[in-house]
C-alpha positions as CSV (number, residue, x, y, z in Angstrom):
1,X,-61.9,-34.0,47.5
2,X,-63.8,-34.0,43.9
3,X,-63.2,-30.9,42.0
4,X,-67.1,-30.2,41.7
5,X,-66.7,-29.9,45.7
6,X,-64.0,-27.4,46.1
7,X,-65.7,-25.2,43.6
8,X,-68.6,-25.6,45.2
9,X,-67.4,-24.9,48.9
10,X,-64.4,-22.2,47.8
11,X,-67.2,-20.6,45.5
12,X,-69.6,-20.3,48.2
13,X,-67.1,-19.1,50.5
14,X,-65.9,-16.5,48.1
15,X,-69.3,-15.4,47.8
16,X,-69.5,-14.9,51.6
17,X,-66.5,-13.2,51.6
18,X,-67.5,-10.6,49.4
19,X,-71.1,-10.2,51.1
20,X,-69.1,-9.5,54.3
21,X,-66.1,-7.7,53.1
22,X,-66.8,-6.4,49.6
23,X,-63.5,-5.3,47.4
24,X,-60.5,-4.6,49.3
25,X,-60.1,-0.5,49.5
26,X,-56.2,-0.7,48.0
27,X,-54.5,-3.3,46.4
28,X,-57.4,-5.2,44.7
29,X,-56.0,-8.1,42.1
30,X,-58.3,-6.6,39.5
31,X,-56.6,-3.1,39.7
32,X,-53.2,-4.9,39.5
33,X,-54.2,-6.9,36.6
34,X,-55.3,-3.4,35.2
35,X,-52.0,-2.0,35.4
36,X,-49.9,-4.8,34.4
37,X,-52.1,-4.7,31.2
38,X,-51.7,-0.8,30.5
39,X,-48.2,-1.6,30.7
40,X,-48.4,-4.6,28.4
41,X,-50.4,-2.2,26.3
42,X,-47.3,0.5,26.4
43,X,-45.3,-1.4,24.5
44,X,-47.4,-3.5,22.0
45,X,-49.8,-0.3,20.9
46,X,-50.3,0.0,17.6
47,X,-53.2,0.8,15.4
48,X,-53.8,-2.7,14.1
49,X,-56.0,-5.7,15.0
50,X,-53.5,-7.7,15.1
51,X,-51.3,-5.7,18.3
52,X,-54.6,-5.9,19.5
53,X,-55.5,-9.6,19.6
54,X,-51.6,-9.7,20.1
55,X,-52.6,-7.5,23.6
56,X,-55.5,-9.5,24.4
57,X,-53.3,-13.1,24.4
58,X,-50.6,-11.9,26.6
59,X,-53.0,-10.8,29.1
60,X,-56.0,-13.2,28.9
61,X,-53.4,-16.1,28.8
62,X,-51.1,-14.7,31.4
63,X,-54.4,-14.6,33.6
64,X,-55.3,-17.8,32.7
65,X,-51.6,-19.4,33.1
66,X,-51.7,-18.2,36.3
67,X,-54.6,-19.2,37.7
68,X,-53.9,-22.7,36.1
69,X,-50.3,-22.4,37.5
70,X,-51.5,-22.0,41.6
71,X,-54.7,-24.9,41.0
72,X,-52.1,-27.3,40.3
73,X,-49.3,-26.3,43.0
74,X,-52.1,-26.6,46.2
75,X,-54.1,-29.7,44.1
76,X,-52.9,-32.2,47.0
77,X,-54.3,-30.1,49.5
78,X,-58.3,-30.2,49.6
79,X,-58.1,-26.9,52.0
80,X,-55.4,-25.2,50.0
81,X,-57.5,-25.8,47.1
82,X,-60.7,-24.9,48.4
83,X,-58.7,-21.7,50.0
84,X,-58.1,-20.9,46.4
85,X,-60.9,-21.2,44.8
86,X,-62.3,-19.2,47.7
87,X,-60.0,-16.1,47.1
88,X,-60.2,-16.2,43.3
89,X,-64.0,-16.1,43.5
90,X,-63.6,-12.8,45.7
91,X,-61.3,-11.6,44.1
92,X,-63.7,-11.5,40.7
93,X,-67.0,-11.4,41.7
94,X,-68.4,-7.7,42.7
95,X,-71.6,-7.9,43.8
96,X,-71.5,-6.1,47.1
97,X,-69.4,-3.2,45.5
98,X,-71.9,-3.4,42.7
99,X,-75.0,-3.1,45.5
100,X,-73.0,-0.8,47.9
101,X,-72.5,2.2,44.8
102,X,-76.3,1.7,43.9
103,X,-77.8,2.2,46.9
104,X,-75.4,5.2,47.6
105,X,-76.7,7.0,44.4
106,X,-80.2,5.6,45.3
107,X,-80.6,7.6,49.4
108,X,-79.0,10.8,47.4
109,X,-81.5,10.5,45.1
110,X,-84.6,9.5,48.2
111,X,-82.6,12.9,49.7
112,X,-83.6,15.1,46.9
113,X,-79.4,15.5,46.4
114,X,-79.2,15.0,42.7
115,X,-76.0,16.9,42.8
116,X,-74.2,13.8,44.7
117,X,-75.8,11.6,42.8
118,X,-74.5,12.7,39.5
119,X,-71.4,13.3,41.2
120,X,-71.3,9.2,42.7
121,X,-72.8,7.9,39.0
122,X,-69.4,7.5,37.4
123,X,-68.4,4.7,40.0
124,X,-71.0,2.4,38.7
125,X,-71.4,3.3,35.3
126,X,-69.9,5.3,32.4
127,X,-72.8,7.6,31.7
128,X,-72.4,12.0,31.0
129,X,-74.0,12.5,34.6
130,X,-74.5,16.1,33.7
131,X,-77.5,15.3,31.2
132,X,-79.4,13.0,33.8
133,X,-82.0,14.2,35.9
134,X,-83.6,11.9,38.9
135,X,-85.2,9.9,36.7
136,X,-82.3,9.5,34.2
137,X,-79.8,8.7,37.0
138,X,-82.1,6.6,38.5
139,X,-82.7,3.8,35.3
140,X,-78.9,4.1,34.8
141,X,-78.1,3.0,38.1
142,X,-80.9,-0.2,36.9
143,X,-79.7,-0.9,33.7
144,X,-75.9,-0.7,35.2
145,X,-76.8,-3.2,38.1
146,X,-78.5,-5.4,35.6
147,X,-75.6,-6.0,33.2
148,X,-72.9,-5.6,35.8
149,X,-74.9,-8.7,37.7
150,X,-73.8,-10.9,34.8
151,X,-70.5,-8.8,34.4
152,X,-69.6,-9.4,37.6
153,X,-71.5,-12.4,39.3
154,X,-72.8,-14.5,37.1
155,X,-70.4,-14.6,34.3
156,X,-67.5,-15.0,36.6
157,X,-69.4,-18.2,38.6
158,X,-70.1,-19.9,34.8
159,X,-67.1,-19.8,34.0
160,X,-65.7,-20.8,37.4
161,X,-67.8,-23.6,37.1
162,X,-66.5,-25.0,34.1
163,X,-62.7,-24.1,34.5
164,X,-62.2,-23.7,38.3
165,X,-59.4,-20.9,39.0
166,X,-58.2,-20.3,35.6
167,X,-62.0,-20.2,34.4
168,X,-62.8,-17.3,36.8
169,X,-59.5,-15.5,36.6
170,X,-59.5,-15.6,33.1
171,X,-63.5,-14.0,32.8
172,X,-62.2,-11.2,34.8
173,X,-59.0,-10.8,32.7
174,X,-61.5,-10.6,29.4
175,X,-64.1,-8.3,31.3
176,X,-61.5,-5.8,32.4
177,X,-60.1,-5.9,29.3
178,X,-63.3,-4.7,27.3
179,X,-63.2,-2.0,29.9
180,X,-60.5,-0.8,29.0
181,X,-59.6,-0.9,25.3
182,X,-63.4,-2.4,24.0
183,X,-64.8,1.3,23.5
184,X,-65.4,2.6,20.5
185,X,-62.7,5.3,20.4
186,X,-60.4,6.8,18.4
187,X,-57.3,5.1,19.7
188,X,-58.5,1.6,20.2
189,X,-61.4,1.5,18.0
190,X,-58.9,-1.0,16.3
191,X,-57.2,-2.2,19.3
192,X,-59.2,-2.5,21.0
193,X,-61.4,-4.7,18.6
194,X,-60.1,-8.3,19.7
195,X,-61.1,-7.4,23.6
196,X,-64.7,-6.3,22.7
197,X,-65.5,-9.3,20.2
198,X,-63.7,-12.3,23.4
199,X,-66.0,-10.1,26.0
200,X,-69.0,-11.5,23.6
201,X,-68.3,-14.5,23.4
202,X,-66.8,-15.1,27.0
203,X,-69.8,-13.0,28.4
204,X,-72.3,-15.0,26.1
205,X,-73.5,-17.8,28.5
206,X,-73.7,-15.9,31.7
207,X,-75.8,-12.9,30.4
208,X,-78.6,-15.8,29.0
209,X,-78.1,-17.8,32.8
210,X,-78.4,-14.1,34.4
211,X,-81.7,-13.2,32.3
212,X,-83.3,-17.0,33.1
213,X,-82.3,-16.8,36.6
214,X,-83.8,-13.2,36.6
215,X,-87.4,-14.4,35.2
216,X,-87.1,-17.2,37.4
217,X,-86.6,-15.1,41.1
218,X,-88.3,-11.5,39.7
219,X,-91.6,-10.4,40.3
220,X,-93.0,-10.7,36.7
221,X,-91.2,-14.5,35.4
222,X,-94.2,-14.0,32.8
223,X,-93.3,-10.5,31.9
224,X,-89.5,-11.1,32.0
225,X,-89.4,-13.4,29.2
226,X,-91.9,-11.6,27.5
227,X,-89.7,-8.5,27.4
228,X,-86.7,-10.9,26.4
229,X,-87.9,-12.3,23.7
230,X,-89.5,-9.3,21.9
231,X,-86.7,-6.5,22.7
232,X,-83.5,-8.0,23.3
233,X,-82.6,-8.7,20.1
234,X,-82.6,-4.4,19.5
235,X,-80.2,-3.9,21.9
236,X,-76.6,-2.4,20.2
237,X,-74.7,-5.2,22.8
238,X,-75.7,-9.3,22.5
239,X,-75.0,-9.7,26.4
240,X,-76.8,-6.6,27.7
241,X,-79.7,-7.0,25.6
242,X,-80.8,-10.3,27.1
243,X,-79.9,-9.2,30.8
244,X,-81.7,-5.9,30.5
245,X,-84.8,-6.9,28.9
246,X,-85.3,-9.3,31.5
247,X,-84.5,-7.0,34.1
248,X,-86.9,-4.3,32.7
249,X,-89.8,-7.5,32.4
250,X,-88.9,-8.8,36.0
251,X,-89.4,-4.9,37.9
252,X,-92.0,-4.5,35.3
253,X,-90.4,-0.9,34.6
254,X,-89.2,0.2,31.2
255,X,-85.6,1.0,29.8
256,X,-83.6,2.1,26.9
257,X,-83.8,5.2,25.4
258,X,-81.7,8.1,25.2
259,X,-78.5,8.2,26.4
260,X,-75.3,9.8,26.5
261,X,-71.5,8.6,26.6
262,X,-68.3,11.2,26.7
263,X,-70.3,13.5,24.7
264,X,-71.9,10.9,22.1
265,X,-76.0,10.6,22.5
266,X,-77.2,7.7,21.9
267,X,-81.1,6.8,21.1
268,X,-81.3,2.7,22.6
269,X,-84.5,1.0,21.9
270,X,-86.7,1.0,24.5
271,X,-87.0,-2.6,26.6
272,X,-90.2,-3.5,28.1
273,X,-92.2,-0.5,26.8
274,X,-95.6,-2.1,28.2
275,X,-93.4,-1.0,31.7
276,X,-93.6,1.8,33.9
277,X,-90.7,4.6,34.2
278,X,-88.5,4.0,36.5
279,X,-88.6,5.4,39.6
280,X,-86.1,6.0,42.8
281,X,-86.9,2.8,45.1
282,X,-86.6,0.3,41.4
283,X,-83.1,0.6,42.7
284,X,-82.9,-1.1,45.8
285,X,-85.9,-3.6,43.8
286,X,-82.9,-4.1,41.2
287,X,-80.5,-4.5,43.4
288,X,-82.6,-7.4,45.7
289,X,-83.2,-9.0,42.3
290,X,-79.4,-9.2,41.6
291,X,-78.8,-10.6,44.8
292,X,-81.4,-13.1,44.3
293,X,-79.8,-13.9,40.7
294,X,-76.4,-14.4,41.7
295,X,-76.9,-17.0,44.6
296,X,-79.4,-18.9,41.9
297,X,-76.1,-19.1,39.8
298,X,-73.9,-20.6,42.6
299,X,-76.4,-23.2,42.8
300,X,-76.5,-23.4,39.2
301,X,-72.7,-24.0,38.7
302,X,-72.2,-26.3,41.5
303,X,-74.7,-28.2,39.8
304,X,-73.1,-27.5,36.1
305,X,-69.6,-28.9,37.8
306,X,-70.9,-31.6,39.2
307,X,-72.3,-32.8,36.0
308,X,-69.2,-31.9,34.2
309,X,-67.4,-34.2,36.8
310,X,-70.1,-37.0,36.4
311,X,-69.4,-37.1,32.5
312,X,-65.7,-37.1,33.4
313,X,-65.8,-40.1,35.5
Protein backbone atom coordinates (compact mmCIF):
# COMPACT_ATOMS: atom_id res chain seq x y z
CA UNK A 1 0.00 0.00 0.00
CA UNK A 2 1.44 3.74 -0.91
CA UNK A 3 2.50 5.56 2.03
CA UNK A 4 0.07 8.61 1.19
CA UNK A 5 -2.66 5.78 1.82
CA UNK A 6 -1.86 4.43 5.14
CA UNK A 7 -1.55 7.97 6.37
CA UNK A 8 -4.52 8.64 4.97
CA UNK A 9 -6.64 5.62 6.24
CA UNK A 10 -4.50 5.19 9.91
CA UNK A 11 -4.95 9.10 10.21
CA UNK A 12 -8.56 8.94 9.63
CA UNK A 13 -8.96 6.12 11.74
CA UNK A 14 -7.00 7.72 14.52
CA UNK A 15 -9.19 10.56 14.26
CA UNK A 16 -12.24 8.31 14.76
CA UNK A 17 -10.76 6.84 17.54
CA UNK A 18 -10.40 9.78 19.47
CA UNK A 19 -13.95 11.16 18.49
CA UNK A 20 -15.24 7.94 20.01
CA UNK A 21 -12.88 7.27 22.75
CA UNK A 22 -11.07 10.53 23.59
CA UNK A 23 -7.57 10.11 25.76
CA UNK A 24 -7.23 7.07 27.64
CA UNK A 25 -8.06 7.90 31.59
CA UNK A 26 -4.48 6.26 32.86
CA UNK A 27 -1.60 5.36 31.01
CA UNK A 28 -1.77 7.88 28.10
CA UNK A 29 1.68 7.79 25.85
CA UNK A 30 1.84 11.56 26.24
CA UNK A 31 1.94 11.33 30.12
CA UNK A 32 4.66 8.61 29.82
CA UNK A 33 6.65 10.63 27.38
CA UNK A 34 6.18 13.41 30.14
CA UNK A 35 7.83 11.49 32.70
CA UNK A 36 10.53 9.92 30.87
CA UNK A 37 11.46 13.52 30.02
CA UNK A 38 11.29 14.97 33.80
CA UNK A 39 13.58 12.28 34.38
CA UNK A 40 15.82 13.02 31.42
CA UNK A 41 15.59 16.55 32.76
CA UNK A 42 16.81 15.18 36.51
CA UNK A 43 19.99 14.51 35.39
CA UNK A 44 20.92 16.97 32.54
CA UNK A 45 19.50 20.35 34.59
CA UNK A 46 21.55 22.99 34.48
CA UNK A 47 21.12 26.64 34.06
CA UNK A 48 22.48 26.87 30.52
CA UNK A 49 21.14 26.77 26.93
CA UNK A 50 23.11 24.43 26.01
CA UNK A 51 21.70 21.36 28.92
CA UNK A 52 18.74 22.72 27.49
CA UNK A 53 18.96 22.09 23.76
CA UNK A 54 21.11 19.14 25.15
CA UNK A 55 17.46 18.15 26.96
CA UNK A 56 15.44 18.89 23.98
CA UNK A 57 17.67 16.38 21.48
CA UNK A 58 17.45 13.44 23.76
CA UNK A 59 13.80 13.67 24.01
CA UNK A 60 12.66 15.04 20.62
CA UNK A 61 15.07 12.52 18.96
CA UNK A 62 14.24 9.68 21.20
CA UNK A 63 10.48 10.39 20.11
CA UNK A 64 11.35 10.61 16.79
CA UNK A 65 13.78 7.40 16.75
CA UNK A 66 11.11 5.65 17.99
CA UNK A 67 8.48 6.34 16.00
CA UNK A 68 10.91 5.88 12.96
CA UNK A 69 12.06 2.61 14.68
CA UNK A 70 8.20 0.79 14.73
CA UNK A 71 7.24 2.47 10.86
CA UNK A 72 9.99 0.44 9.61
CA UNK A 73 9.54 -3.00 11.69
CA UNK A 74 5.49 -3.32 10.43
CA UNK A 75 6.47 -1.57 6.73
CA UNK A 76 5.69 -5.08 5.02
CA UNK A 77 2.47 -5.26 6.52
CA UNK A 78 -0.13 -2.66 4.94
CA UNK A 79 -2.52 -3.36 8.16
CA UNK A 80 0.24 -3.25 10.67
CA UNK A 81 1.20 -0.08 9.14
CA UNK A 82 -2.01 1.46 8.86
CA UNK A 83 -2.64 0.08 12.60
CA UNK A 84 0.22 2.32 13.47
CA UNK A 85 -0.30 5.19 11.96
CA UNK A 86 -3.77 4.76 13.42
CA UNK A 87 -2.62 4.59 17.21
CA UNK A 88 0.10 7.25 16.82
CA UNK A 89 -2.50 9.67 15.49
CA UNK A 90 -4.64 9.02 18.71
CA UNK A 91 -2.28 8.91 20.70
CA UNK A 92 -1.33 12.84 19.65
CA UNK A 93 -4.20 14.40 18.50
CA UNK A 94 -6.67 15.76 21.44
CA UNK A 95 -9.43 17.13 20.15
CA UNK A 96 -12.26 15.35 21.91
CA UNK A 97 -10.42 16.03 25.33
CA UNK A 98 -9.86 19.48 24.13
CA UNK A 99 -13.98 19.71 23.27
CA UNK A 100 -15.07 17.53 26.25
CA UNK A 101 -13.11 20.24 29.08
CA UNK A 102 -14.77 23.23 27.13
CA UNK A 103 -18.02 22.31 27.18
CA UNK A 104 -17.70 21.21 30.89
CA UNK A 105 -16.56 24.74 31.88
CA UNK A 106 -19.18 26.08 29.34
CA UNK A 107 -22.86 24.22 31.20
CA UNK A 108 -21.18 25.45 34.62
CA UNK A 109 -21.03 28.62 33.31
CA UNK A 110 -24.94 28.29 31.33
CA UNK A 111 -25.66 27.02 35.29
CA UNK A 112 -24.66 30.21 36.81
CA UNK A 113 -21.79 27.86 38.75
CA UNK A 114 -18.80 30.15 38.26
CA UNK A 115 -17.24 28.49 41.25
CA UNK A 116 -16.83 25.05 39.12
CA UNK A 117 -15.95 26.70 36.43
CA UNK A 118 -12.93 28.36 37.79
CA UNK A 119 -12.30 25.36 39.59
CA UNK A 120 -12.39 22.99 35.98
CA UNK A 121 -10.34 26.11 34.03
CA UNK A 122 -6.91 24.80 34.91
CA UNK A 123 -7.55 21.42 32.76
CA UNK A 124 -7.70 23.42 29.62
CA UNK A 125 -5.68 26.23 30.13
CA UNK A 126 -3.05 27.76 32.44
CA UNK A 127 -4.96 30.94 33.44
CA UNK A 128 -5.19 32.53 37.62
CA UNK A 129 -8.94 31.31 37.59
CA UNK A 130 -9.38 33.38 40.68
CA UNK A 131 -9.31 36.79 38.69
CA UNK A 132 -11.93 35.60 35.90
CA UNK A 133 -15.37 36.37 36.16
CA UNK A 134 -18.06 34.57 33.54
CA UNK A 135 -16.93 36.55 30.97
CA UNK A 136 -13.23 36.16 31.60
CA UNK A 137 -13.51 32.41 31.99
CA UNK A 138 -15.61 32.22 29.19
CA UNK A 139 -12.94 34.00 26.29
CA UNK A 140 -10.23 31.86 27.96
CA UNK A 141 -11.99 28.73 27.43
CA UNK A 142 -12.09 30.40 23.35
CA UNK A 143 -8.81 31.59 23.01
CA UNK A 144 -7.55 28.08 24.71
CA UNK A 145 -9.63 25.92 22.17
CA UNK A 146 -8.37 28.04 19.39
CA UNK A 147 -4.67 27.54 19.84
CA UNK A 148 -4.95 24.13 21.40
CA UNK A 149 -6.87 23.23 17.83
CA UNK A 150 -3.52 23.75 16.15
CA UNK A 151 -1.64 22.46 19.27
CA UNK A 152 -3.33 19.49 19.23
CA UNK A 153 -5.02 18.73 15.82
CA UNK A 154 -3.79 20.38 13.33
CA UNK A 155 -0.15 20.64 13.97
CA UNK A 156 0.09 17.02 14.82
CA UNK A 157 -1.84 15.98 11.25
CA UNK A 158 0.84 18.48 9.26
CA UNK A 159 3.41 17.03 10.51
CA UNK A 160 1.98 13.52 10.17
CA UNK A 161 1.50 14.26 6.79
CA UNK A 162 4.88 15.00 5.88
CA UNK A 163 6.78 12.46 8.22
CA UNK A 164 4.25 9.62 8.90
CA UNK A 165 4.84 8.16 12.59
CA UNK A 166 7.90 9.82 13.50
CA UNK A 167 6.48 13.21 12.04
CA UNK A 168 3.49 13.07 14.58
CA UNK A 169 5.22 11.53 17.46
CA UNK A 170 7.92 13.84 17.26
CA UNK A 171 5.19 17.21 17.20
CA UNK A 172 3.88 15.84 20.37
CA UNK A 173 7.35 15.32 21.83
CA UNK A 174 8.21 19.22 20.88
CA UNK A 175 4.56 20.41 22.08
CA UNK A 176 4.84 18.67 25.46
CA UNK A 177 8.01 19.83 25.79
CA UNK A 178 7.27 23.69 25.60
CA UNK A 179 4.77 22.71 28.17
CA UNK A 180 6.79 21.88 30.30
CA UNK A 181 10.16 23.74 30.42
CA UNK A 182 9.05 26.70 27.46
CA UNK A 183 7.74 29.12 30.32
CA UNK A 184 9.28 31.96 31.18
CA UNK A 185 10.37 31.05 34.72
CA UNK A 186 12.98 31.37 36.85
CA UNK A 187 14.34 27.84 36.62
CA UNK A 188 14.03 27.28 32.94
CA UNK A 189 13.89 30.59 31.60
CA UNK A 190 17.31 29.32 30.20
CA UNK A 191 16.43 25.71 29.85
CA UNK A 192 13.96 25.91 28.86
CA UNK A 193 14.83 28.27 25.95
CA UNK A 194 15.69 25.49 23.16
CA UNK A 195 11.93 23.86 23.80
CA UNK A 196 10.10 27.27 23.35
CA UNK A 197 12.12 28.48 20.17
CA UNK A 198 11.62 24.19 18.23
CA UNK A 199 7.76 24.69 19.52
CA UNK A 200 7.94 27.93 16.93
CA UNK A 201 9.21 26.67 14.40
CA UNK A 202 7.59 23.02 14.59
CA UNK A 203 4.20 24.71 15.45
CA UNK A 204 4.80 27.35 12.56
CA UNK A 205 2.93 25.63 9.64
CA UNK A 206 -0.03 24.16 11.39
CA UNK A 207 -1.08 27.42 13.33
CA UNK A 208 -1.17 29.33 9.46
CA UNK A 209 -3.21 25.88 8.00
CA UNK A 210 -5.41 26.15 11.38
CA UNK A 211 -6.12 30.03 10.85
CA UNK A 212 -6.92 29.33 6.72
CA UNK A 213 -8.93 26.40 7.43
CA UNK A 214 -10.69 28.47 10.25
CA UNK A 215 -11.69 31.48 7.68
CA UNK A 216 -12.48 28.96 5.29
CA UNK A 217 -15.38 26.77 7.55
CA UNK A 218 -16.23 29.93 10.24
CA UNK A 219 -18.96 32.12 9.94
CA UNK A 220 -17.13 35.41 8.96
CA UNK A 221 -14.17 33.87 6.14
CA UNK A 222 -14.30 37.78 5.36
CA UNK A 223 -13.81 38.91 8.88
CA UNK A 224 -11.39 36.12 9.78
CA UNK A 225 -8.76 37.18 7.55
CA UNK A 226 -9.47 40.64 8.18
CA UNK A 227 -8.69 40.17 11.89
CA UNK A 228 -5.51 38.00 10.77
CA UNK A 229 -3.94 40.25 8.88
CA UNK A 230 -4.36 43.45 11.03
CA UNK A 231 -3.75 41.91 14.66
CA UNK A 232 -1.91 38.91 14.53
CA UNK A 233 1.22 40.27 14.17
CA UNK A 234 0.61 41.98 18.06
CA UNK A 235 0.25 38.94 19.58
CA UNK A 236 3.46 38.07 22.26
CA UNK A 237 3.39 34.23 20.50
CA UNK A 238 3.97 33.79 16.40
CA UNK A 239 1.57 30.61 16.40
CA UNK A 240 -1.16 31.89 18.60
CA UNK A 241 -1.36 35.08 17.02
CA UNK A 242 -2.46 33.78 13.67
CA UNK A 243 -4.80 31.01 15.13
CA UNK A 244 -6.59 33.50 17.53
CA UNK A 245 -7.11 36.36 15.31
CA UNK A 246 -8.82 34.20 13.05
CA UNK A 247 -10.70 32.62 15.51
CA UNK A 248 -11.78 36.00 17.07
CA UNK A 249 -12.69 37.18 12.98
CA UNK A 250 -14.44 33.72 12.28
CA UNK A 251 -17.16 33.96 15.70
CA UNK A 252 -16.95 37.56 15.08
CA UNK A 253 -16.29 38.13 18.95
CA UNK A 254 -13.19 39.95 20.21
CA UNK A 255 -10.09 38.71 22.34
CA UNK A 256 -6.97 39.67 23.96
CA UNK A 257 -6.69 41.83 26.70
CA UNK A 258 -5.91 41.43 30.14
CA UNK A 259 -4.70 38.50 31.59
CA UNK A 260 -3.16 36.79 34.29
CA UNK A 261 -0.57 33.77 34.64
CA UNK A 262 0.83 32.37 38.22
CA UNK A 263 0.46 35.80 39.48
CA UNK A 264 2.00 37.83 36.44
CA UNK A 265 -0.80 40.21 34.60
CA UNK A 266 -0.52 40.49 31.42
CA UNK A 267 -2.15 43.36 29.04
CA UNK A 268 -2.42 41.24 25.22
CA UNK A 269 -3.54 43.34 22.43
CA UNK A 270 -6.92 43.03 21.63
CA UNK A 271 -7.78 40.67 18.36
CA UNK A 272 -10.71 41.61 16.34
CA UNK A 273 -11.71 44.72 18.22
CA UNK A 274 -14.55 45.49 15.54
CA UNK A 275 -15.96 42.09 17.53
CA UNK A 276 -18.41 41.58 20.18
CA UNK A 277 -17.44 40.32 23.85
CA UNK A 278 -17.58 37.09 24.29
CA UNK A 279 -20.24 35.56 25.66
CA UNK A 280 -21.12 31.85 27.31
CA UNK A 281 -22.63 29.90 24.14
CA UNK A 282 -19.11 31.32 21.79
CA UNK A 283 -17.89 28.23 23.52
CA UNK A 284 -19.67 25.44 22.10
CA UNK A 285 -19.50 28.06 18.60
CA UNK A 286 -15.64 27.63 19.17
CA UNK A 287 -15.59 24.48 19.77
CA UNK A 288 -17.94 23.39 16.43
CA UNK A 289 -15.48 25.58 14.59
CA UNK A 290 -12.48 23.42 15.79
CA UNK A 291 -14.08 20.44 14.87
CA UNK A 292 -14.80 21.77 11.60
CA UNK A 293 -11.01 22.91 11.30
CA UNK A 294 -9.46 19.72 12.21
CA UNK A 295 -11.32 17.28 9.70
CA UNK A 296 -10.46 20.26 6.83
CA UNK A 297 -6.82 19.37 7.89
CA UNK A 298 -7.09 15.55 7.44
CA UNK A 299 -8.22 16.31 4.06
CA UNK A 300 -5.59 18.71 3.70
CA UNK A 301 -2.70 16.33 4.61
CA UNK A 302 -3.89 13.36 2.83
CA UNK A 303 -3.76 15.61 -0.01
CA UNK A 304 -0.15 17.22 1.11
CA UNK A 305 1.09 13.30 1.27
CA UNK A 306 -0.17 12.41 -1.64
CA UNK A 307 1.61 15.12 -3.47
CA UNK A 308 4.70 14.52 -1.44
CA UNK A 309 4.45 10.83 -2.82
CA UNK A 310 3.70 12.08 -6.44
CA UNK A 311 7.00 14.20 -6.48
CA UNK A 312 8.71 11.12 -5.00
CA UNK A 313 7.80 8.80 -7.67
Amino acid sequence: MRADRVFAYGAAAGLLGDHLLGDPRRGHPVAAFGRAAGAVERVLWRDHRGWGALHTAVCVGGAVALGAAAQRAVRPSRSASVALTAAATWAVVGGTSLAREARTIGRALAAGDVEAARARLPHLCGRDPQSLDADGIARAVVESVAENTSDAVVGALVWGAVGGVPGLLGFRAVNTLDAMVGHKSERYRRYGWASARLDDVAGWPGARLTAVLAAACGDDPRGAVRAWRADAGKHPSPNAGPVEASFAGALGVRLGGTLSYGGRVEHRPVLNGEGRPVAVPDIERAVRLSRRTGLLALGAGVAARALLKGRRT
